[in-house]
C-alpha positions as CSV (number, residue, x, y, z in Angstrom):
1,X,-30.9,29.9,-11.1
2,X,-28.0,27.6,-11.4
3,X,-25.8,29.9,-9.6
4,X,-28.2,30.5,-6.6
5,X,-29.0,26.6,-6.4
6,X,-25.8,25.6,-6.3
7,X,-25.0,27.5,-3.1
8,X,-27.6,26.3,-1.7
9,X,-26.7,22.9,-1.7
10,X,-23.3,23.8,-0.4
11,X,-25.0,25.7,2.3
12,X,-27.4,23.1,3.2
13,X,-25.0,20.1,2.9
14,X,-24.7,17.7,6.2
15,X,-21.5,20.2,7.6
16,X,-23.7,23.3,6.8
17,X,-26.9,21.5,9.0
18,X,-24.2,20.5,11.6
19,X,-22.9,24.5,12.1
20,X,-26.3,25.3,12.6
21,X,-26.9,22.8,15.6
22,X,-23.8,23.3,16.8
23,X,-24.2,27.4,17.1
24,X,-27.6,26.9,18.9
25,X,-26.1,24.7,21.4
26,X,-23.1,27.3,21.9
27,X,-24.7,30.2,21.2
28,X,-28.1,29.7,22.2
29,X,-30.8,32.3,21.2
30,X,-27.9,34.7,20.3
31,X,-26.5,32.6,17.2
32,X,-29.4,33.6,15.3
33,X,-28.2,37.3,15.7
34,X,-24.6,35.7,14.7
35,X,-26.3,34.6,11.7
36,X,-28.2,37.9,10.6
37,X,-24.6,39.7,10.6
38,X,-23.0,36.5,8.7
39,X,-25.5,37.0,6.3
40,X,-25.3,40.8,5.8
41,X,-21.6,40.2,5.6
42,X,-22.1,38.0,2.9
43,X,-24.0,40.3,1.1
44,X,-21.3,43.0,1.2
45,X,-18.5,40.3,0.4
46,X,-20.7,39.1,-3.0
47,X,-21.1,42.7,-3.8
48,X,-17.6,43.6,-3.6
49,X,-16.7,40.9,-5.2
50,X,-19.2,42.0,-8.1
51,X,-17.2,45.1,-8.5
52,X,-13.6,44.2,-8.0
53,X,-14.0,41.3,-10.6
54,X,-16.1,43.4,-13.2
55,X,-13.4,46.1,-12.5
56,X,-15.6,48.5,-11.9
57,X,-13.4,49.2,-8.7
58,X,-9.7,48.8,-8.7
59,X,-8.1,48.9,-5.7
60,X,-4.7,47.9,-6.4
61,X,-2.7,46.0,-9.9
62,X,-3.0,42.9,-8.8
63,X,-6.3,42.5,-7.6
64,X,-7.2,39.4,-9.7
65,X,-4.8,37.5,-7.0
66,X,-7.4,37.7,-4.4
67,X,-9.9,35.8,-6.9
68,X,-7.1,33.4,-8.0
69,X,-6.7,32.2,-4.0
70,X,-10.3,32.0,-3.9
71,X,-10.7,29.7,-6.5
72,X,-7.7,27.7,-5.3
73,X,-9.7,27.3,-1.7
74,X,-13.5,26.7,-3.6
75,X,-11.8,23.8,-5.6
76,X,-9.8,22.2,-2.9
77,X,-11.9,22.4,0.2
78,X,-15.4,21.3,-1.3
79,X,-13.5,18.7,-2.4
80,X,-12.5,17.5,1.0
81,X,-15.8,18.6,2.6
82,X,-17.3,16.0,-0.4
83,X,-15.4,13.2,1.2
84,X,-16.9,14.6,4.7
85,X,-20.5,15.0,3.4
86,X,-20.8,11.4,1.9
87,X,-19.1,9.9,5.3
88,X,-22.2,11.3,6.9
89,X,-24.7,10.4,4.4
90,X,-23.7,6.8,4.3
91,X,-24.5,7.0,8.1
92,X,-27.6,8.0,7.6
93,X,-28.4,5.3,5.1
94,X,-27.4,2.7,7.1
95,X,-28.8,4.2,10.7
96,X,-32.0,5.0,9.3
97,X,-32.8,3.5,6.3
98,X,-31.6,0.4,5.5
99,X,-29.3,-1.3,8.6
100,X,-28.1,-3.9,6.5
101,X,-26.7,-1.5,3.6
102,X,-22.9,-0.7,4.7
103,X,-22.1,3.0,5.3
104,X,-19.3,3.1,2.5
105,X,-21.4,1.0,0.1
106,X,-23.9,3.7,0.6
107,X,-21.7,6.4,0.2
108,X,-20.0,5.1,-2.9
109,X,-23.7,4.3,-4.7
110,X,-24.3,8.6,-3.4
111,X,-20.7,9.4,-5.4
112,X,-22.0,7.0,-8.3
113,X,-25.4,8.8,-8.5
114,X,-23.9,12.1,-8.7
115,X,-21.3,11.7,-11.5
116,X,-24.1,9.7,-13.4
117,X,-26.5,12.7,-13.6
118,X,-23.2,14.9,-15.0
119,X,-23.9,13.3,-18.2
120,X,-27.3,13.7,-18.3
121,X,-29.2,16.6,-20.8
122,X,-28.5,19.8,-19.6
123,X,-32.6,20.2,-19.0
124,X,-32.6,16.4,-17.1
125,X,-29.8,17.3,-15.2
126,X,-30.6,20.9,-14.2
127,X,-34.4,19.0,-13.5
128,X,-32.4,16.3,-10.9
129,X,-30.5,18.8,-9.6
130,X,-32.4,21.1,-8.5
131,X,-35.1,19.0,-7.1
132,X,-33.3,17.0,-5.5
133,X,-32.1,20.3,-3.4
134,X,-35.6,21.6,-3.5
135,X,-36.9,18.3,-1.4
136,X,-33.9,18.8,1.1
137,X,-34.9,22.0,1.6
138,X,-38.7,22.0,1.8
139,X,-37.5,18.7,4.7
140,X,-35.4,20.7,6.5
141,X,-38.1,23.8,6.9
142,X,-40.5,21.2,7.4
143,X,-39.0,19.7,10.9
144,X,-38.0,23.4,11.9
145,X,-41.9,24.8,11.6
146,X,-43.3,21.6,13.5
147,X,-41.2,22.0,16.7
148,X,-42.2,26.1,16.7
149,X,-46.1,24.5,16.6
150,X,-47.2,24.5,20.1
151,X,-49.6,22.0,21.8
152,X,-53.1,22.7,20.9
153,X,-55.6,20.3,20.6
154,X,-54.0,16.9,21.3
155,X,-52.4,17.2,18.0
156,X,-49.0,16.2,19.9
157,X,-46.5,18.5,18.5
158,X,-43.9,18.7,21.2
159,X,-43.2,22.3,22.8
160,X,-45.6,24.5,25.3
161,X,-46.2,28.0,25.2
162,X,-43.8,28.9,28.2
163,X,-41.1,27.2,26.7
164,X,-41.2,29.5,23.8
165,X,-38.2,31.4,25.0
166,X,-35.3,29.9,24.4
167,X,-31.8,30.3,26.1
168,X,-30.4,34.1,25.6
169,X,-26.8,33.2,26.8
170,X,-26.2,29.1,27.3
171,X,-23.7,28.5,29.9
172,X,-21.2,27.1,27.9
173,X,-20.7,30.7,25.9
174,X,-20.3,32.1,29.0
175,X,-18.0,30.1,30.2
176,X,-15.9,30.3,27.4
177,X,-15.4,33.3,27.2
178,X,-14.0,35.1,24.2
179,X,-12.3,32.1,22.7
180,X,-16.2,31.2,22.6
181,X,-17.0,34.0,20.6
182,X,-14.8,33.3,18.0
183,X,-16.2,30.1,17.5
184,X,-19.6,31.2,17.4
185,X,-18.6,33.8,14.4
186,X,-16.7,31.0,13.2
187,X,-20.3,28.7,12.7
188,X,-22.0,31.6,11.6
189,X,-19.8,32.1,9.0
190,X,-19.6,28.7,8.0
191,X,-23.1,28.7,7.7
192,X,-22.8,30.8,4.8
193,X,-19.9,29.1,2.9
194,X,-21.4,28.8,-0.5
195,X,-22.8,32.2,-1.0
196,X,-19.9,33.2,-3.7
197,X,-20.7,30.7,-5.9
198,X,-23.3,32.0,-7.7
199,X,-20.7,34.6,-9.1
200,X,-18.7,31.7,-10.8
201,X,-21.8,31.3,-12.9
202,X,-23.0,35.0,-13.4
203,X,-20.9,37.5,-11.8
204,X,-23.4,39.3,-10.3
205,X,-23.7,39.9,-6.3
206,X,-27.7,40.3,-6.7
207,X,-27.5,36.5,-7.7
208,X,-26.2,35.6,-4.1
209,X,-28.9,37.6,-2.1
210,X,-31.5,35.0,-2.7
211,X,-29.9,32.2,-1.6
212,X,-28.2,33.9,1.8
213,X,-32.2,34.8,2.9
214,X,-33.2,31.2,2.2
215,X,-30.3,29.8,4.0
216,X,-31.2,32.2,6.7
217,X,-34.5,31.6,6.8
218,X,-34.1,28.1,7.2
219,X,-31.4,28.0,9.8
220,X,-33.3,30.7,12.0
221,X,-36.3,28.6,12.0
222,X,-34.1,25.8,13.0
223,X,-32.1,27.0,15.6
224,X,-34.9,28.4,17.0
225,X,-36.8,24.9,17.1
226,X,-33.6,23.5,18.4
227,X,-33.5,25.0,22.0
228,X,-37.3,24.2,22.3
229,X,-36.8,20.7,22.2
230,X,-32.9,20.0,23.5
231,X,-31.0,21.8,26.0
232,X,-27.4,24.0,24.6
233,X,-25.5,20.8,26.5
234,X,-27.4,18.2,24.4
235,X,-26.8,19.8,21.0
236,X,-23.2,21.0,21.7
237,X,-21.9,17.4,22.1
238,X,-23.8,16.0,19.7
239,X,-22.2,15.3,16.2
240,X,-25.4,15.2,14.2
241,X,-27.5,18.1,16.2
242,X,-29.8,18.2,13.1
243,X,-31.1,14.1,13.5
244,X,-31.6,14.6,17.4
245,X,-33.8,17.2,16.9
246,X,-35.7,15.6,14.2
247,X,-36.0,12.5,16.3
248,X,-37.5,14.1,19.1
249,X,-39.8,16.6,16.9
250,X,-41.9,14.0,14.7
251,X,-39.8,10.8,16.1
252,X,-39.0,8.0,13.4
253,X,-41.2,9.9,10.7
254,X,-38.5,13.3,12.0
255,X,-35.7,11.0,11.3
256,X,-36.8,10.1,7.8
257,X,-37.1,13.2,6.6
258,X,-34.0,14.7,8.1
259,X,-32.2,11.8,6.9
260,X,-33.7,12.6,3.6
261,X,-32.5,15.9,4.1
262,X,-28.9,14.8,4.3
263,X,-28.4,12.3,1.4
264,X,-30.4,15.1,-1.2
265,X,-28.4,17.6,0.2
266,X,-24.6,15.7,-0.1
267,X,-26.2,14.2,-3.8
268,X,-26.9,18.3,-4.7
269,X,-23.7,19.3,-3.3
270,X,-21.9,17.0,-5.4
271,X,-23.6,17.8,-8.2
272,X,-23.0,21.6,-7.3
273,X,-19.3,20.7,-7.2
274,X,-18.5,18.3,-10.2
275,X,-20.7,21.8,-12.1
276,X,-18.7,24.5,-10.9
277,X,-15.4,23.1,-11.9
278,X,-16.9,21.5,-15.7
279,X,-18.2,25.7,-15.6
280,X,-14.4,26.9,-15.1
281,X,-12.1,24.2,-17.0
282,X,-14.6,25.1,-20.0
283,X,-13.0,27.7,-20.6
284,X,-9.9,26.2,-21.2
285,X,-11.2,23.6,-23.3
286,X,-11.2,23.4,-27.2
287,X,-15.2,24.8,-28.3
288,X,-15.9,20.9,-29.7
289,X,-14.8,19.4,-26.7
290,X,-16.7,22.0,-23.8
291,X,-20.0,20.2,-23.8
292,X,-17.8,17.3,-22.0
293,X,-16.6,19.7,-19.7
294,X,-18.9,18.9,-16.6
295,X,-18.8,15.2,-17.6
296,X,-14.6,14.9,-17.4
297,X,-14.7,17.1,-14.0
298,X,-17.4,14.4,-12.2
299,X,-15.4,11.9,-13.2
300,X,-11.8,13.5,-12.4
301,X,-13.1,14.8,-9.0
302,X,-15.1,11.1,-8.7
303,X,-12.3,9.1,-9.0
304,X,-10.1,11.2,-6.5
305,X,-13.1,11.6,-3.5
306,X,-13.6,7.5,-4.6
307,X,-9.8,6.8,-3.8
308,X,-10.1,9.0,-0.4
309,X,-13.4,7.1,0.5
310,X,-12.0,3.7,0.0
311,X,-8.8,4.9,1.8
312,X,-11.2,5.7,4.9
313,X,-10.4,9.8,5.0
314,X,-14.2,9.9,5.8
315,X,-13.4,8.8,9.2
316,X,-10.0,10.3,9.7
317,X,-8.4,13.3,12.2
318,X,-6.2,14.1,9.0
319,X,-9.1,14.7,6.9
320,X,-10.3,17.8,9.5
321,X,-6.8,19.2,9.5
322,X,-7.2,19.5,5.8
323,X,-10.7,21.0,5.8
324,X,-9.6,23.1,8.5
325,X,-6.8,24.6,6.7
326,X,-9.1,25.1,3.3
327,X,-11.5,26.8,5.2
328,X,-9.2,28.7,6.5
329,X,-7.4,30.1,3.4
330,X,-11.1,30.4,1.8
331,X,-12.4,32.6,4.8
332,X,-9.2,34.3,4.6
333,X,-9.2,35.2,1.0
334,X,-13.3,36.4,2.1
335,X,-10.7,38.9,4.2
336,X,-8.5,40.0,1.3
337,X,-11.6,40.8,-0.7
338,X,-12.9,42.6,1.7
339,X,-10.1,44.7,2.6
340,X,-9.6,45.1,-1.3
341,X,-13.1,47.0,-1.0
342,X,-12.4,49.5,1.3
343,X,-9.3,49.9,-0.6
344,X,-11.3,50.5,-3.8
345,X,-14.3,52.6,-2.2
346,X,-12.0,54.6,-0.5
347,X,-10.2,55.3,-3.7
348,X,-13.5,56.1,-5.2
349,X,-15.0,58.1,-2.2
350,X,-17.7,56.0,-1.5
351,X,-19.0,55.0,1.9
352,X,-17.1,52.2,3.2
353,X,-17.6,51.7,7.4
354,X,-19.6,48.7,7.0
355,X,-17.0,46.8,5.4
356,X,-15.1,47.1,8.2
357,X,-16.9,44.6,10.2
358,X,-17.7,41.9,7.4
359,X,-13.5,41.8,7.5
360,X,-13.3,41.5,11.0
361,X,-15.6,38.9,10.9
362,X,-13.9,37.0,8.5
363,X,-10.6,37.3,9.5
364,X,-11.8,35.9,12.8
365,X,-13.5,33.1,11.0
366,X,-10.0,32.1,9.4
367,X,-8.2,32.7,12.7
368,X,-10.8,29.8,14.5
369,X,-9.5,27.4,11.4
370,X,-6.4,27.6,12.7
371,X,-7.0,26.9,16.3
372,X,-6.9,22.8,17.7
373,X,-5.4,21.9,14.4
374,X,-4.1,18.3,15.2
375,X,-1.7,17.4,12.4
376,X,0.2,20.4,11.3
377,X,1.9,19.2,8.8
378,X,-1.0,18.0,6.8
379,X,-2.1,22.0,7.3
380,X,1.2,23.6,6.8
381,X,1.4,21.9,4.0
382,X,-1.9,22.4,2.0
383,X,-2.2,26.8,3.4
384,X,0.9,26.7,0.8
385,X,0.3,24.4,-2.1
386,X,-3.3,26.9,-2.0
387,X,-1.2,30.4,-2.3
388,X,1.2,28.9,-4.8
389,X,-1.9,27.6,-6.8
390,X,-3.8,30.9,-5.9
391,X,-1.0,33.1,-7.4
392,X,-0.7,30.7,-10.6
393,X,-4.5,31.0,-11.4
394,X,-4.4,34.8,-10.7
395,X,-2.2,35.6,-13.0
396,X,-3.1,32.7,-16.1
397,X,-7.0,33.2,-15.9
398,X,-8.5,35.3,-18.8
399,X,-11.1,36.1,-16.5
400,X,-9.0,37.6,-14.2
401,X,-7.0,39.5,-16.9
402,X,-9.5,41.1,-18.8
403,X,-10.1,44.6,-17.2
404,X,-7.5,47.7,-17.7
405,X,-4.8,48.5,-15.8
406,X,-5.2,50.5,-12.7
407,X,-3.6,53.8,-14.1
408,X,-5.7,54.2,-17.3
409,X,-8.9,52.9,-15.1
410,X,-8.2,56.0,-13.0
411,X,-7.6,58.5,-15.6
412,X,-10.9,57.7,-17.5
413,X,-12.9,58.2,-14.5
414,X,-10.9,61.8,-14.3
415,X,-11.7,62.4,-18.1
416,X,-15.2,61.6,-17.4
417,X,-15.7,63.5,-14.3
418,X,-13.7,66.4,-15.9
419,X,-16.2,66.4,-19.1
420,X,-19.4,66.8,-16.9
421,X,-17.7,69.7,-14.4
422,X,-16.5,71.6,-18.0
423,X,-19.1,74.4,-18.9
424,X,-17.9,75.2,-22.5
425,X,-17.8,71.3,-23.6
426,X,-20.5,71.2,-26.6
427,X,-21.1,68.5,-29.3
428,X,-23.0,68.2,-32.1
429,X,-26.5,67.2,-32.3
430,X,-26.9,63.9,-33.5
431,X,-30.0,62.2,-35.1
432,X,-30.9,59.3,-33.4
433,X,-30.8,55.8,-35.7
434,X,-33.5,53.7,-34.8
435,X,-31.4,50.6,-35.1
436,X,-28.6,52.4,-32.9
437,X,-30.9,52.9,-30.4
438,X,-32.3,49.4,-30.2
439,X,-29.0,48.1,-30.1
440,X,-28.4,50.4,-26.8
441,X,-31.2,49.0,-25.9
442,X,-30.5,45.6,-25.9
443,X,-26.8,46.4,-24.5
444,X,-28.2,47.8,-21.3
445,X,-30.2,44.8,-20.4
């Protein structure tokens, strides 16, 4: 469960909520199609990553490079996007709850919270955690069910019966064109940021399903609930698509619990953050001195997010250009994986069409990053620090280093598949030992 809660938290953090009003407003009824094929695509991305890690497929030697630059862009962008999530939080403490509490004071008490619970029990911690993220959730699907209610006995909810249908095509997308296309894929995507994460934690691509339906769930509901209540104009230039809708749904008791929504959500996704990295620096770690692991990396990544917040990135154009060009090396390693896959299934003559799309679709999500970049330099100049770190962790991680080379992968396969075509092959018969067997047993599990 820690795996699937901690995308969710990146997933439902206040940029994830923002994607999802922004792609109604673009997109209109026809995001929510954008979002089935995001997540399919995610489920075929997690799955080849599943096998290209495990090394059940090879595709070529140096496949453990493509994990190497996707660590690189999970460390460094959720990083950033922590400085963006808290920015907005504090807003929302300040324009909803308490006016007189400052929006950095608020977001600095957020960042406090958050590396406080890292050194918690494992059990209290894991407890915070994930209910903190369960309440952010249960809020957000809350709001999204209550505008889909239509009027029916003066209870008030807002929307009719013949405004069930919402916008097929908004304007704006068509009007746009194909550049607005891209950016629609480039939401839906986005949308669906954290679903690798739960393979840091147990490397399987069945752990990631869960979370992708929840997330989609949640944001079809949403988006659907959107367009009832607020035209494609009025969510497309809002910032904070998620609060206007709220406000208008259940009005100041809307905007407590979408404001709720967002400060559980940016205190989870910390949490999920400062836990991932503790996960992956234990490893490196002497065995008496892991179980500080998570503890050091809250307050390593604490202290750099604190010097950014007090610096005022929250509110900077340099801070996007950074995010931008994270994204984009994280959607574009999504890519490399994906073309890795067909490499490897192709190899292994398995059925690989599909995966054709799920890389087009990523590679057109890392293209959008690069698009209205303002400071160049600042992206420039982190796209390369990634791939240098990318290539160092690719080739230094044990993780990534464990699984034979390709050559003797291949020519076990072709002993094995040689042993079950041969006719005249015979072995002994062999009495089973009971404590053999229960050992297999166990193994397979």
């Amino acid at each position: 469960m820690s795996g699937i809660f901690t995308s969710l938290a990146v997933m439902m953090s206040p940029r994830g909520l923002e994607a999802a009003g922004q792609g109604a407003g673009l997109g209109g009824t026809v995001f929510l199609g954008v979002l089935v094929l995001a997540a399919l695509s995610a489920i075929c991305t997690a799955r080849s990553m599943d096998k290209l890690s495990s090394g059940e497929l090879r595709a070529t030697p140096v496949d453990r490079v493509a994990f190497g630059f996707l660590d690189a862009a999970r460390f460094f962008t959720l990083t950033v996007l922590a400085v963006s999530w808290l920015g907005v939080a504090g807003y929302a403490v300040n324009e909803i709850f308490i006016n007189s509490f400052p929006n950095l004071g608020a977001s600095f008490t957020i960042l406090a919270l958050a590396v406080w619970a890292c050194f918690l029990s494992k059990k209290y911690a894991g407890d915070l955690f994930g209910g903190t993220l369960t309440l952010a959730f249960l809020f957000f699907v809350y709001v999204s069910v209550m505008v889909n209610q239509p009027i029916t006995g003066g209870l008030g909810y807002p929307t009719e019966l013949p405004q069930m249908f919402a916008p097929l095509l908004p304007a704006g997308l068509v009007e746009a064109g194909p550049m607005g296309w891209m950016q629609l894929i480039f939401l839906g995507v986005l949308a669906f940021v954290g679903f690798d994460l739960p393979l840091v934690f147990e490397n399987k691509g069945s752990r990631a399903v869960p979370a992708i339906l929840l997330v989609l769930v949640a944001f079809g509901l949403f988006v659907w609930a959107a367009l009832l209540v607020a035209t494609p104009e009025e969510l497309i230039n809002s910032t904070v698509p998620h609060l206007v809708v709220a406000a208008q749904v259940l009005e100041g008791k809307g905007s407590l619990l979408m404001g709720g929504t967002i400060v559980f959500a940016t205190f989870a996704g910390l949490c999920a953050l400062f836990r991932l990295f503790g996960h992956k620096v234990r490893g490196v770690l002497a065995e008496d001195y892991s179980g500080y692991a998570v503890g050091g990396a809250a307050v390593f990544l604490g202290v750099i997010i604190a010097i950014m917040l007090d610096k005022g990135w929250a509110g900077k154009d340099e801070l996007e250009s950074l995010i931008s060009a994270g994204l984009c090396f994280w959607f574009g390693s999504y890519a490399l994986i994906d073309l890795l896959g067909i490499i490897a299934m192709r190899r292994a003559r398995r059925f690989y069409l599909p995966r054709f799309l799920t890389l087009g679709l990523h590679a057109i999500a890392a293209a959008v990053c690069c698009l209205h970049i303002e400071f160049i330099n600042y992206f420039l100049y982190t796209i390369g620090c990634l791939a240098v770190a990318g290539i160092a962790l690719g080739f230094t991680m044990k993780e990534y280093c464990d699984y034979p080379p390709l050559e003797e992968a291949e020519s076990e396969d072709e002993d094995e598949g040689s042993s079950e075509e041969g006719e005249d092959v015979q072995s002994d018969p062999v009495e089973d030992d009971p404590e053999d067997e229960e050992l297999n047993i166990v193994s397979y599990k």
